[in-house]
Every structure is written in C-alpha cells, then in structure tokens.
mmCIF file as gemmi writes it, N, C-alpha and C atoms, coordinates in Angstrom:
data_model
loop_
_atom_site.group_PDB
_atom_site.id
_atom_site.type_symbol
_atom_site.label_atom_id
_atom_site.label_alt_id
_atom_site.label_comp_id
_atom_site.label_asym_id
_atom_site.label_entity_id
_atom_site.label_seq_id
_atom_site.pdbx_PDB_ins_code
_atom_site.Cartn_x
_atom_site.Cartn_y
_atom_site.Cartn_z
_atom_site.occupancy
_atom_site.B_iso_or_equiv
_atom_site.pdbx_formal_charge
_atom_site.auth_seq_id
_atom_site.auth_asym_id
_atom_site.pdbx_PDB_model_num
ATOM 1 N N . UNK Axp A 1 ? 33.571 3.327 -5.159 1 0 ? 1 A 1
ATOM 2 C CA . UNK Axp A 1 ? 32.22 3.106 -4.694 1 0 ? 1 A 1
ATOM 3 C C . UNK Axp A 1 ? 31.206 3.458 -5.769 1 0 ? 1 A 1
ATOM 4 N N . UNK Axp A 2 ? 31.504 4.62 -6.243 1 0 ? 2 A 1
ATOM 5 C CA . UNK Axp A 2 ? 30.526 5.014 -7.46 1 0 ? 2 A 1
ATOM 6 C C . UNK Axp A 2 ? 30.264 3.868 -8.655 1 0 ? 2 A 1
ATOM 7 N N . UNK Axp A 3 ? 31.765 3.45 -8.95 1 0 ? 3 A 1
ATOM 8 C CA . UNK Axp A 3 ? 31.376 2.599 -10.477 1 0 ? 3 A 1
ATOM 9 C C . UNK Axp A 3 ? 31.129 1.448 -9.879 1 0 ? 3 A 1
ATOM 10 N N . UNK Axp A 4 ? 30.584 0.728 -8.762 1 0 ? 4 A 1
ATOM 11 C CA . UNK Axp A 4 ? 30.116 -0.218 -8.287 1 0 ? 4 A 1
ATOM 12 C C . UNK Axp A 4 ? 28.764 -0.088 -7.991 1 0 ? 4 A 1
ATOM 13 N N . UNK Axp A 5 ? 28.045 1.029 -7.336 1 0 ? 5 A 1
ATOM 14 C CA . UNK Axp A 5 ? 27.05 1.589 -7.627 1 0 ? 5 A 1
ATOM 15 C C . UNK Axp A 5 ? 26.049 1.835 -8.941 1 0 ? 5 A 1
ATOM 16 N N . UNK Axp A 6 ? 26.901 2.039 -9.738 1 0 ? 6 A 1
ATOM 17 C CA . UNK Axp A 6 ? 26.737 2.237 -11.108 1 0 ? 6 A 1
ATOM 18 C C . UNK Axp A 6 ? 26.277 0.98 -12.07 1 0 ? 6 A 1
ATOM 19 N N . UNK Axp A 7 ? 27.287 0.083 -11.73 1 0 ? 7 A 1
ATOM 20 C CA . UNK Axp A 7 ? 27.622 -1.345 -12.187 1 0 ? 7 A 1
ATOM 21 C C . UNK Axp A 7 ? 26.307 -1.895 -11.776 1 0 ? 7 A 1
ATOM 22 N N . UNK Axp A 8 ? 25.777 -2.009 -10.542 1 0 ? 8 A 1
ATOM 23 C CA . UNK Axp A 8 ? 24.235 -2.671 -9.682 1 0 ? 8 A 1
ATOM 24 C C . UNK Axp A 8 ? 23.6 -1.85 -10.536 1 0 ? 8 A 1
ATOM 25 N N . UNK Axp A 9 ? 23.252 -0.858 -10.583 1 0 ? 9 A 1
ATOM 26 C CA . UNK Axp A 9 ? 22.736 0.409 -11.372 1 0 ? 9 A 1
ATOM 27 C C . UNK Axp A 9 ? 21.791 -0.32 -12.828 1 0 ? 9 A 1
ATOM 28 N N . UNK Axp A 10 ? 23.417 -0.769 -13.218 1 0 ? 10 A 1
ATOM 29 C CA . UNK Axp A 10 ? 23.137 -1.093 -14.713 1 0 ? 10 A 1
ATOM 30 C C . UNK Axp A 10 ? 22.891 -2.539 -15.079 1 0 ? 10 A 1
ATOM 31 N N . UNK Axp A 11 ? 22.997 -3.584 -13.86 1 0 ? 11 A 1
ATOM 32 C CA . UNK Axp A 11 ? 22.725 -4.88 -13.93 1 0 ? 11 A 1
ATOM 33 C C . UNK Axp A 11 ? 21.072 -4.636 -13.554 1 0 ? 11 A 1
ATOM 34 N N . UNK Axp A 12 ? 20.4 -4.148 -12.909 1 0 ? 12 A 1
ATOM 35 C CA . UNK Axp A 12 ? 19.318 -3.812 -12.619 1 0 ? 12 A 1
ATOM 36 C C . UNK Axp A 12 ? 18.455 -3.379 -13.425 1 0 ? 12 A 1
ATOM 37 N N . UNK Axp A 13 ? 18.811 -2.43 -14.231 1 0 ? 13 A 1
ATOM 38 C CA . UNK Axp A 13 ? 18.306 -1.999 -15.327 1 0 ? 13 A 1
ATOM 39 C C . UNK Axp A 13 ? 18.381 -3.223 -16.515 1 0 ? 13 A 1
ATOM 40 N N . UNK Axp A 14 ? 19.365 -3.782 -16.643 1 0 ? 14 A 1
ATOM 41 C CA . UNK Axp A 14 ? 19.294 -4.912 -17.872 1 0 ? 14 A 1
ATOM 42 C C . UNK Axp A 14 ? 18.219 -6.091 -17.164 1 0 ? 14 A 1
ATOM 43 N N . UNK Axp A 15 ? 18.394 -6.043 -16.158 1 0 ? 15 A 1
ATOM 44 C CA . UNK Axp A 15 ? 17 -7.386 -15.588 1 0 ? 15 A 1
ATOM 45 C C . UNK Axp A 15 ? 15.899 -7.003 -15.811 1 0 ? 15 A 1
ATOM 46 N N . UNK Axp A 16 ? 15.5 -5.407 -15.898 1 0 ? 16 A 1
ATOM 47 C CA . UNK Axp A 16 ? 14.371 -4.971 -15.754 1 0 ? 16 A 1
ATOM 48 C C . UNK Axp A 16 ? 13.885 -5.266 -17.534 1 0 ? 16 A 1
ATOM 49 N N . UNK Axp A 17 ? 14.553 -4.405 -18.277 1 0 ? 17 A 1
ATOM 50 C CA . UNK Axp A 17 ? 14.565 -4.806 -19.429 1 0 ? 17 A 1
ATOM 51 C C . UNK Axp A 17 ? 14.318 -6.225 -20.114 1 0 ? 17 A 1
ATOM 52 N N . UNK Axp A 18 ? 15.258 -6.714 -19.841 1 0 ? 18 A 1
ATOM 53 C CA . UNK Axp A 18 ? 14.714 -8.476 -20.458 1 0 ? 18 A 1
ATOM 54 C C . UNK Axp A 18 ? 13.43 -8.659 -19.631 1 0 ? 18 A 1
ATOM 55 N N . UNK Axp A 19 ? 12.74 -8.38 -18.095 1 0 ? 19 A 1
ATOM 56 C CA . UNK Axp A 19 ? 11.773 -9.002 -18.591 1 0 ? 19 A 1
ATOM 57 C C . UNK Axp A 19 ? 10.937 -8.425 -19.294 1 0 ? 19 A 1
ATOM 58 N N . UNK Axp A 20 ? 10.889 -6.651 -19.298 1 0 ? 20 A 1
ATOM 59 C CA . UNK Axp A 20 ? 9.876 -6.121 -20.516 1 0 ? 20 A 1
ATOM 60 C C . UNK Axp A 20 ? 9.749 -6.943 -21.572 1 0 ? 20 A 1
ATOM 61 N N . UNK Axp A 21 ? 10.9 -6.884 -22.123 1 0 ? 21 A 1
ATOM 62 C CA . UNK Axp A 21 ? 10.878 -7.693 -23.685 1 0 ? 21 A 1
ATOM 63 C C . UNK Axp A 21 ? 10.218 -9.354 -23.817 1 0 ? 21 A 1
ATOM 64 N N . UNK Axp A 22 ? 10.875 -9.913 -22.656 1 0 ? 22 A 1
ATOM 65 C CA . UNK Axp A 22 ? 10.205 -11.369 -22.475 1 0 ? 22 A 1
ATOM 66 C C . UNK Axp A 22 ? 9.052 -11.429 -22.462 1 0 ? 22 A 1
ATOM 67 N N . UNK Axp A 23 ? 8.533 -10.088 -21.365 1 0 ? 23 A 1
ATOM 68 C CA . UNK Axp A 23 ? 6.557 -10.139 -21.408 1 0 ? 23 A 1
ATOM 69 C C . UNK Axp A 23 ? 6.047 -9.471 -23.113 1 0 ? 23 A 1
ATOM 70 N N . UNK Axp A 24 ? 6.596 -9.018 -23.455 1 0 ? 24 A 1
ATOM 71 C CA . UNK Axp A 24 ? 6.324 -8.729 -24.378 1 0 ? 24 A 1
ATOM 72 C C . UNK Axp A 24 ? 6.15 -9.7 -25.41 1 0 ? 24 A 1
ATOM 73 N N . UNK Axp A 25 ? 7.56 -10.501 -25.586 1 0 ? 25 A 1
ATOM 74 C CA . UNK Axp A 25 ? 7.657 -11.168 -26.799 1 0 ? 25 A 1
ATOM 75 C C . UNK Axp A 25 ? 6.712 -12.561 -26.328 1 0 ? 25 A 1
ATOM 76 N N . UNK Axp A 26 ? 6.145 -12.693 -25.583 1 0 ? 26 A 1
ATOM 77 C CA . UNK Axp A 26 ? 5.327 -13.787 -25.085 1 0 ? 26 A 1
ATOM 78 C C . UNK Axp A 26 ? 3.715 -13.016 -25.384 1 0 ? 26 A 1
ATOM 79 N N . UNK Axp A 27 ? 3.811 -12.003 -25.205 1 0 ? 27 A 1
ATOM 80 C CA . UNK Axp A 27 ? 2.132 -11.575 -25.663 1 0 ? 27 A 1
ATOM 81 C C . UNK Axp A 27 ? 2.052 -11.57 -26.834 1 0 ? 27 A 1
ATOM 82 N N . UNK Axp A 28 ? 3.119 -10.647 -27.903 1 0 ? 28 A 1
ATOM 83 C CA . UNK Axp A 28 ? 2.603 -10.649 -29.323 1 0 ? 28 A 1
ATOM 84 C C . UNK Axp A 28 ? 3.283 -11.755 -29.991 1 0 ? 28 A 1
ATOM 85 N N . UNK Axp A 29 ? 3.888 -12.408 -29.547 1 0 ? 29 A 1
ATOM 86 C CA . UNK Axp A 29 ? 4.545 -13.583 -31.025 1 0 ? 29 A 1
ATOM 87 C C . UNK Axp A 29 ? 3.713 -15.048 -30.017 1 0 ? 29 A 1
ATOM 88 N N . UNK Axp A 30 ? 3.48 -14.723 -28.829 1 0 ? 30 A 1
ATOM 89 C CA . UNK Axp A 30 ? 2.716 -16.106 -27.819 1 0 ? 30 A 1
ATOM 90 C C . UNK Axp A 30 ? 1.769 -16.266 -28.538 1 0 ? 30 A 1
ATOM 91 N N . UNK Axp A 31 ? 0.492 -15.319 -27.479 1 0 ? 31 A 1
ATOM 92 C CA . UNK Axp A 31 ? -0.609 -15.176 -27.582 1 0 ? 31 A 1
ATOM 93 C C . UNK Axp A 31 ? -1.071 -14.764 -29.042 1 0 ? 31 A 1
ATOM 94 N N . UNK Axp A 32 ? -0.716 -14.157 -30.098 1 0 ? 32 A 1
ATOM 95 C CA . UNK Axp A 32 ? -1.075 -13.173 -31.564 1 0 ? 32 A 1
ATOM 96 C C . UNK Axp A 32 ? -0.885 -14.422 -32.565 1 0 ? 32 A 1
ATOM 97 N N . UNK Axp A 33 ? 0.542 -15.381 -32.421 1 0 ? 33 A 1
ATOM 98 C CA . UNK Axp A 33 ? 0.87 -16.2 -33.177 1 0 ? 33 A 1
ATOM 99 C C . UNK Axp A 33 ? 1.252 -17.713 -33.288 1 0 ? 33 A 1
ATOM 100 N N . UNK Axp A 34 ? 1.718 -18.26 -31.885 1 0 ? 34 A 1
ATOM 101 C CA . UNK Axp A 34 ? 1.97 -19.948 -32.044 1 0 ? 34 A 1
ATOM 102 C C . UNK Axp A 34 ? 0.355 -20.181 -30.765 1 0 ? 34 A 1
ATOM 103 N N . UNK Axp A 35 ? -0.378 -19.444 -29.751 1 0 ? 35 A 1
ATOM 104 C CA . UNK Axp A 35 ? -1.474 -19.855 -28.963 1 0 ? 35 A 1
ATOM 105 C C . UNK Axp A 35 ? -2.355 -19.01 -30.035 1 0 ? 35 A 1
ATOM 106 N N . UNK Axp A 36 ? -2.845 -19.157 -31.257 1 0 ? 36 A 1
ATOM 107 C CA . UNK Axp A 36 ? -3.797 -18.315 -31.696 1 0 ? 36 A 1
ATOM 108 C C . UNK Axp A 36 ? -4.92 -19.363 -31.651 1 0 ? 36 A 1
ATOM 109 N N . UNK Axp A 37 ? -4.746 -20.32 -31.85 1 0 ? 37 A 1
ATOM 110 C CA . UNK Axp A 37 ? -5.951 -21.275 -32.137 1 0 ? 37 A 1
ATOM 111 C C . UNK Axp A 37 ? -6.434 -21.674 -30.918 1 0 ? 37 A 1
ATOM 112 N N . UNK Axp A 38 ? -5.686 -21.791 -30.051 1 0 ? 38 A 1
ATOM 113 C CA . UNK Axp A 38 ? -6.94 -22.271 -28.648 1 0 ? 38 A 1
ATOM 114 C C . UNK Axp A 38 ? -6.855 -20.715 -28.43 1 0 ? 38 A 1
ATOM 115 N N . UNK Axp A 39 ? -6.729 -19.579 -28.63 1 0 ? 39 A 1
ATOM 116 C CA . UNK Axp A 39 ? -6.948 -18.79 -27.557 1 0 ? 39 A 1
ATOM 117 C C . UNK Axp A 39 ? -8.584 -18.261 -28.716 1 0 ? 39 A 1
ATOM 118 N N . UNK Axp A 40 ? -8.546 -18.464 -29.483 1 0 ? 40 A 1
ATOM 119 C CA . UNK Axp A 40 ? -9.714 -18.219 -30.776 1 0 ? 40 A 1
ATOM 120 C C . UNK Axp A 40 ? -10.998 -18.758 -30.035 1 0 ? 40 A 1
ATOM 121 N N . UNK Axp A 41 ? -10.836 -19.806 -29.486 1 0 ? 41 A 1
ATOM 122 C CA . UNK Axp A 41 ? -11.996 -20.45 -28.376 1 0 ? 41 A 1
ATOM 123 C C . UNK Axp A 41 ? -12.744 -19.44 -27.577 1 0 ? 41 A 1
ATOM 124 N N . UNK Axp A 42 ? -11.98 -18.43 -27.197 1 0 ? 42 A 1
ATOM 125 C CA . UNK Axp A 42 ? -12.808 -17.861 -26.305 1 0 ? 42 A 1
ATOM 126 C C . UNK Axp A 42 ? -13.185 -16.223 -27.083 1 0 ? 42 A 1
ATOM 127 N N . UNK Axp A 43 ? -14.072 -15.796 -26.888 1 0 ? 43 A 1
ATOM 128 C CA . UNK Axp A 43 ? -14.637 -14.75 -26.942 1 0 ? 43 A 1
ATOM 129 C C . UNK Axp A 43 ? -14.421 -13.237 -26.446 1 0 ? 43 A 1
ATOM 130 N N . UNK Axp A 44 ? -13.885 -12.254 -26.634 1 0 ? 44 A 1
ATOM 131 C CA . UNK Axp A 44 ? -13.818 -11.141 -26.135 1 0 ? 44 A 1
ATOM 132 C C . UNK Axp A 44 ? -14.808 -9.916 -27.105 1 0 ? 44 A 1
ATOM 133 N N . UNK Axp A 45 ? -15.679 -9.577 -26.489 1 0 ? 45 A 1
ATOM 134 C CA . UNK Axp A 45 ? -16.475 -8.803 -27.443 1 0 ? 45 A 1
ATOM 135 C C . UNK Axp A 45 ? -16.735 -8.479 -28.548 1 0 ? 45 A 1
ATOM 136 N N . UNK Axp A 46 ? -17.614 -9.982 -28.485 1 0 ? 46 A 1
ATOM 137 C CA . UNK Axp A 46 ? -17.708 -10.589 -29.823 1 0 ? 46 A 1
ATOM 138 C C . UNK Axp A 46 ? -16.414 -11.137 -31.38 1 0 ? 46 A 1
ATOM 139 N N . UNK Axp A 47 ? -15.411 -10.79 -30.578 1 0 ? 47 A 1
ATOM 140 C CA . UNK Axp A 47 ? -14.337 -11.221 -31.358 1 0 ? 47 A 1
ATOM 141 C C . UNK Axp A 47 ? -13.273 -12.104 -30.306 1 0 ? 47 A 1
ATOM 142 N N . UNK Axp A 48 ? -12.587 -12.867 -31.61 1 0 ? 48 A 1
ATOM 143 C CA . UNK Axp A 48 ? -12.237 -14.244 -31.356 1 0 ? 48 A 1
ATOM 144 C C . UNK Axp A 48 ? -10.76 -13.434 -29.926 1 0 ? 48 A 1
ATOM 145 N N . UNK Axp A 49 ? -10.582 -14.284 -29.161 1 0 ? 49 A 1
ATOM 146 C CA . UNK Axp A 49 ? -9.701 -13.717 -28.227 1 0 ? 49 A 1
ATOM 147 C C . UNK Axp A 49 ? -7.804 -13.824 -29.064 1 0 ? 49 A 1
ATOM 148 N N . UNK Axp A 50 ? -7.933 -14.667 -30.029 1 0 ? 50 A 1
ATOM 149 C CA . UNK Axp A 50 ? -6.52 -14.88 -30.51 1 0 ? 50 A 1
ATOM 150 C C . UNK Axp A 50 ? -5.974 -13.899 -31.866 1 0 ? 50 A 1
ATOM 151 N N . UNK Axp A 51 ? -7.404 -13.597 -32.105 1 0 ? 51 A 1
ATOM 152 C CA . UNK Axp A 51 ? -7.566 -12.268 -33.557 1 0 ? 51 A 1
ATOM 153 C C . UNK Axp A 51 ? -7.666 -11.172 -32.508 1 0 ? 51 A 1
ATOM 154 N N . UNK Axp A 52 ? -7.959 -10.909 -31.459 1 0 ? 52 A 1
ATOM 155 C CA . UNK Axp A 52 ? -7.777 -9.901 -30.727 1 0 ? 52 A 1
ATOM 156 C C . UNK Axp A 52 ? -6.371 -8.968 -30.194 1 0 ? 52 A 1
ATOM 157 N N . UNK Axp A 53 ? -5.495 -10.454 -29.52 1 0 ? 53 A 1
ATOM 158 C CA . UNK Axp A 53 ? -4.767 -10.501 -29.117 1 0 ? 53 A 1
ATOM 159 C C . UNK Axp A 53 ? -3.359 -9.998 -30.132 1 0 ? 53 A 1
ATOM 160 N N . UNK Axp A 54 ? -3.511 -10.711 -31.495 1 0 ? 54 A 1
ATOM 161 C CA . UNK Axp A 54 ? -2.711 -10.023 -32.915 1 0 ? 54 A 1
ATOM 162 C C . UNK Axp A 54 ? -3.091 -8.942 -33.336 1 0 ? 54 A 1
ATOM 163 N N . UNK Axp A 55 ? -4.307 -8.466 -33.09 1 0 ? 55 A 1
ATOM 164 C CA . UNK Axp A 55 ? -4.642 -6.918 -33.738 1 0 ? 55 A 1
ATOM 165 C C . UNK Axp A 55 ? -4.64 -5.881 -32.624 1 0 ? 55 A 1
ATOM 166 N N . UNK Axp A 56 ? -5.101 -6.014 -31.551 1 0 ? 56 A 1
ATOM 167 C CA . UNK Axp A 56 ? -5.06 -4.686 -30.009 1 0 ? 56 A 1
ATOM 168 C C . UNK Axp A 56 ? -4.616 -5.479 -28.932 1 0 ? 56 A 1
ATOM 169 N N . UNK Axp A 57 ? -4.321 -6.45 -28.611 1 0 ? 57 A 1
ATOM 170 C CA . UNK Axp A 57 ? -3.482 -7.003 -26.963 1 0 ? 57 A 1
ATOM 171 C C . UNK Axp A 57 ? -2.379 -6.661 -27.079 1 0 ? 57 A 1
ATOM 172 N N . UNK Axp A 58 ? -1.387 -6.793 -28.219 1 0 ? 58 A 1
ATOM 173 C CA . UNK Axp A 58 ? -0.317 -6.669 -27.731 1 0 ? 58 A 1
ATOM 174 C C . UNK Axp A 58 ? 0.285 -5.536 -27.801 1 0 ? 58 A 1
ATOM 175 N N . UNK Axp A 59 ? -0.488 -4.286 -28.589 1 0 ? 59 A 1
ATOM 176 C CA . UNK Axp A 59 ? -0.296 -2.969 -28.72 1 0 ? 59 A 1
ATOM 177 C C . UNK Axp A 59 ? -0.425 -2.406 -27.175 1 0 ? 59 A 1
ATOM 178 N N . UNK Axp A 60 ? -1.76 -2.944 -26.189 1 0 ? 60 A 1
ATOM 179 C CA . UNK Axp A 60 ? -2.356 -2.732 -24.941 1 0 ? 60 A 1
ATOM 180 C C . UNK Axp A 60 ? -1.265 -2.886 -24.107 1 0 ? 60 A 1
ATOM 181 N N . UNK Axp A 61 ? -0.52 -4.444 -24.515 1 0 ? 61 A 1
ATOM 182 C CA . UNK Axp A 61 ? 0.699 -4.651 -23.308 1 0 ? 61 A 1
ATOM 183 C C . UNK Axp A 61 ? 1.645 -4.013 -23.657 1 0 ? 61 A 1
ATOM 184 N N . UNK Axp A 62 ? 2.154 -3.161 -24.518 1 0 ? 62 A 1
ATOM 185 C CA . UNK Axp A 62 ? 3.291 -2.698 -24.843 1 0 ? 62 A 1
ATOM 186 C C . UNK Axp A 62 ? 2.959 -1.354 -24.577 1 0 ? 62 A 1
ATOM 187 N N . UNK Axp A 63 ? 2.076 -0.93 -24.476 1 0 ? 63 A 1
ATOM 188 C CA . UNK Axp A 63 ? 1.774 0.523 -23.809 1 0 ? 63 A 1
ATOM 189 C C . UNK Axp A 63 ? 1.58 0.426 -22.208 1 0 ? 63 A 1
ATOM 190 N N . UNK Axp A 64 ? 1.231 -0.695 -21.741 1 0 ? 64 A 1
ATOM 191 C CA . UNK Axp A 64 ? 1.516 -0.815 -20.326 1 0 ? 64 A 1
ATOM 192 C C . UNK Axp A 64 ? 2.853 -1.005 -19.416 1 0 ? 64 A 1
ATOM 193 N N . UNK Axp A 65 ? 3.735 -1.846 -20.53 1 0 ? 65 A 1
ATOM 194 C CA . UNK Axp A 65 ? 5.112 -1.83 -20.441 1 0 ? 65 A 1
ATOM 195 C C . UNK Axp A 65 ? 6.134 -0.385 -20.827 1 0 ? 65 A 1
ATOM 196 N N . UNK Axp A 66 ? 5.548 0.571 -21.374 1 0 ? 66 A 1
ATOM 197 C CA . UNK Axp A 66 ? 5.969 0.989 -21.33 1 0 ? 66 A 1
ATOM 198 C C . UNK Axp A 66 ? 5.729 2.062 -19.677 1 0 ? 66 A 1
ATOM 199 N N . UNK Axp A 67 ? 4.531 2.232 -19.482 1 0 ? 67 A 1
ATOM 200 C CA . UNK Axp A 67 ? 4.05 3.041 -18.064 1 0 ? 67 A 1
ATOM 201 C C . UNK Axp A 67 ? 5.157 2.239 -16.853 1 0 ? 67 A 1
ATOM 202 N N . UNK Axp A 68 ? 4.966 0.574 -17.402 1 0 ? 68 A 1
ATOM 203 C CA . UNK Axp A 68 ? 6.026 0.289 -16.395 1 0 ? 68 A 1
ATOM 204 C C . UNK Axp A 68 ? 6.831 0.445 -16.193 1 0 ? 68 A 1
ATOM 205 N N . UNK Axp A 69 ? 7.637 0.164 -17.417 1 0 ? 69 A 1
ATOM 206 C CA . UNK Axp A 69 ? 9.296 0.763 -17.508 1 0 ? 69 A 1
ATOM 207 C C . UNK Axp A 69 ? 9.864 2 -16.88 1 0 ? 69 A 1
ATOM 208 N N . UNK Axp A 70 ? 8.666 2.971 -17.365 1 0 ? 70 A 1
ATOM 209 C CA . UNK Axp A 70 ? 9.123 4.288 -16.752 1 0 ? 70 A 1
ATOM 210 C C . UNK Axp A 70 ? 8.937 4.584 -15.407 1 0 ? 70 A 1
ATOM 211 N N . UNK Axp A 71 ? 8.102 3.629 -14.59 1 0 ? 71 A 1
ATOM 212 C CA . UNK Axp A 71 ? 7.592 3.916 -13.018 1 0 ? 71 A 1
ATOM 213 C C . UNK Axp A 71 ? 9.143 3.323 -12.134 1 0 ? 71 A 1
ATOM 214 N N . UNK Axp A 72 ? 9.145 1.742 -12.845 1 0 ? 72 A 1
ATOM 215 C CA . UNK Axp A 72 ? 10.522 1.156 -12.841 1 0 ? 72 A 1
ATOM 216 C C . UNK Axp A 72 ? 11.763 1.672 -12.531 1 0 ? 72 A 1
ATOM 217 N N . UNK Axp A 73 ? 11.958 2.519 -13.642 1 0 ? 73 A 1
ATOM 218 C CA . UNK Axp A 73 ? 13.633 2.867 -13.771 1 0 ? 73 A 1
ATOM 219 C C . UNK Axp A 73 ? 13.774 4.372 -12.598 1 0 ? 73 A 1
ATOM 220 N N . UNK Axp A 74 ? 12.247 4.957 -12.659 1 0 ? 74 A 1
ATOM 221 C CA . UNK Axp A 74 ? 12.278 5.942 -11.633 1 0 ? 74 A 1
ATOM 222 C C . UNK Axp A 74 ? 12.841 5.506 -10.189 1 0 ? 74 A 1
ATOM 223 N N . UNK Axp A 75 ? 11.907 4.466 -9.918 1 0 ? 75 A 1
ATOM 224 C CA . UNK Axp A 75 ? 12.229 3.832 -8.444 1 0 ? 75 A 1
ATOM 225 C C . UNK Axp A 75 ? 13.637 3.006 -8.525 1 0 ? 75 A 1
ATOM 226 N N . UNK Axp A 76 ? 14.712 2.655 -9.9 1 0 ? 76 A 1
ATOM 227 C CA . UNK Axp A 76 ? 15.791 2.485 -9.758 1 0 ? 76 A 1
ATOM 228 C C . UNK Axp A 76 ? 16.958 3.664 -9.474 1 0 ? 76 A 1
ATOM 229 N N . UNK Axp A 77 ? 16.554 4.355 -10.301 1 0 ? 77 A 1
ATOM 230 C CA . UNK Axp A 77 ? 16.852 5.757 -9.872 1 0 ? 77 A 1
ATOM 231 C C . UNK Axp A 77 ? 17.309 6.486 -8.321 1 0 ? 77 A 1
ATOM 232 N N . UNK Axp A 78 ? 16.322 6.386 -7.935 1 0 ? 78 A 1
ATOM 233 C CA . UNK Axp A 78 ? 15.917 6.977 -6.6 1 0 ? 78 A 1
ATOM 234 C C . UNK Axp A 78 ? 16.852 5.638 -5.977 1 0 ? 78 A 1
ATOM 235 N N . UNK Axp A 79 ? 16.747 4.466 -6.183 1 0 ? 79 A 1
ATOM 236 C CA . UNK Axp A 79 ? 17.131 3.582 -5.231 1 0 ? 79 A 1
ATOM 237 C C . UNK Axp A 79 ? 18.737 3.535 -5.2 1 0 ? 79 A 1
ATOM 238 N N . UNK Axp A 80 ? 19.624 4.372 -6.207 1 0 ? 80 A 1
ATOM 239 C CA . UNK Axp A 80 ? 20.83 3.876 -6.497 1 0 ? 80 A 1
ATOM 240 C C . UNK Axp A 80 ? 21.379 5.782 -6.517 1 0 ? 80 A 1
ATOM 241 N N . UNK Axp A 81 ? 20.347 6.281 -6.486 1 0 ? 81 A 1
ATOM 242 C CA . UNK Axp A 81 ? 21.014 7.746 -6.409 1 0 ? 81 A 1
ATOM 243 C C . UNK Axp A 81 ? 21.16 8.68 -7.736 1 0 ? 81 A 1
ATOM 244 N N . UNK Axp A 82 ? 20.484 8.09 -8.891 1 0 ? 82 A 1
ATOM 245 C CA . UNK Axp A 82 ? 20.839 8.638 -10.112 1 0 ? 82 A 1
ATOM 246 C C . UNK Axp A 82 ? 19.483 9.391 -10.685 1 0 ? 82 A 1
ATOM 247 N N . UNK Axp A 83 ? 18.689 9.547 -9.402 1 0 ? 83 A 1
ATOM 248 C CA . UNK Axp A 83 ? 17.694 10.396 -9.854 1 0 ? 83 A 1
ATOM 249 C C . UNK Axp A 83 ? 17.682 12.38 -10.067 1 0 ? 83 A 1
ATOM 250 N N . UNK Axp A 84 ? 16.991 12.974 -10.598 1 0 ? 84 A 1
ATOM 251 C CA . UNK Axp A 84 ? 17.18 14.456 -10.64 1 0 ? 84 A 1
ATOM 252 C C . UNK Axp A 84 ? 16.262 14.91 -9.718 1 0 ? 84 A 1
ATOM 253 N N . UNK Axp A 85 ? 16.498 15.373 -8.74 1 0 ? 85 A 1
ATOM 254 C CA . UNK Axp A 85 ? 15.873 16.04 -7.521 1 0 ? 85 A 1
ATOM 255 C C . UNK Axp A 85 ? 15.744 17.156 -7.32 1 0 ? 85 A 1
C-alpha cells in the first residue's frame, strides 16, 4: 500500500513540476523572446511590455512559481500523508 501511495505521491509531484517549468518556459523564452515584438506594442510604465517581460516578468513569474510550488507540494503532502506534523 505504501509504495503505491508513494508512486501517486511521485506522479503528482512530476505533473506539478512540468507545469511549473512549462509556465515558466512560456513566460521567459515566450513572452522575453519569440512574442517580443507584438508584446513591445503595449506599454507598461512607460516601458515597452516585451523589454519588460525579458528584463523583470519573468524573474516576477519565477518567484511566484516558486510560492507556488511550495504551497503545492505542502497540500501534496498532507494529501498523501508525507507531511511533518
């Protein structure tokens, strides 16, 4: 029962993961490098939104991904029994 537990455990955790990385690799190599030119169109305080997005967005989403990750794996934790109580 345990290494089946375990097994969900750890398939759960790898789903969670790829999509971090997917949202990730879609903000800084998306948005920073192949959408830089239409996203340059728009404006974010006073700077271009696609020079934004390569110099502080994707630092922003990767510090949010990380708050997620960790809220995440807590509530996997708790949900599968491998939390410290």
């Amino acid at each position: 029962m345990l290494s089946d537990n375990a097994a969900q455990y750890w398939k759960a955790n790898l789903r969670l993961l790829a999509i971090c990385l997917v949202i990730w690799f879609i903000v800084s190599y998306g948005c920073g490098i192949l959408l830089v030119e239409p996203l340059n169109t728009i404006k974010l305080g006073g700077y271009k939104l696609g020079f934004w997005f390569a110099q502080q967005g994707s630092i922003y989403v990767f510090i949010l991904l990380i708050f997620f990750y960790a809220v995440s794996m807590g509530a996997l934790d708790r949900k599968y029994g491998f939390d410290e109580e």
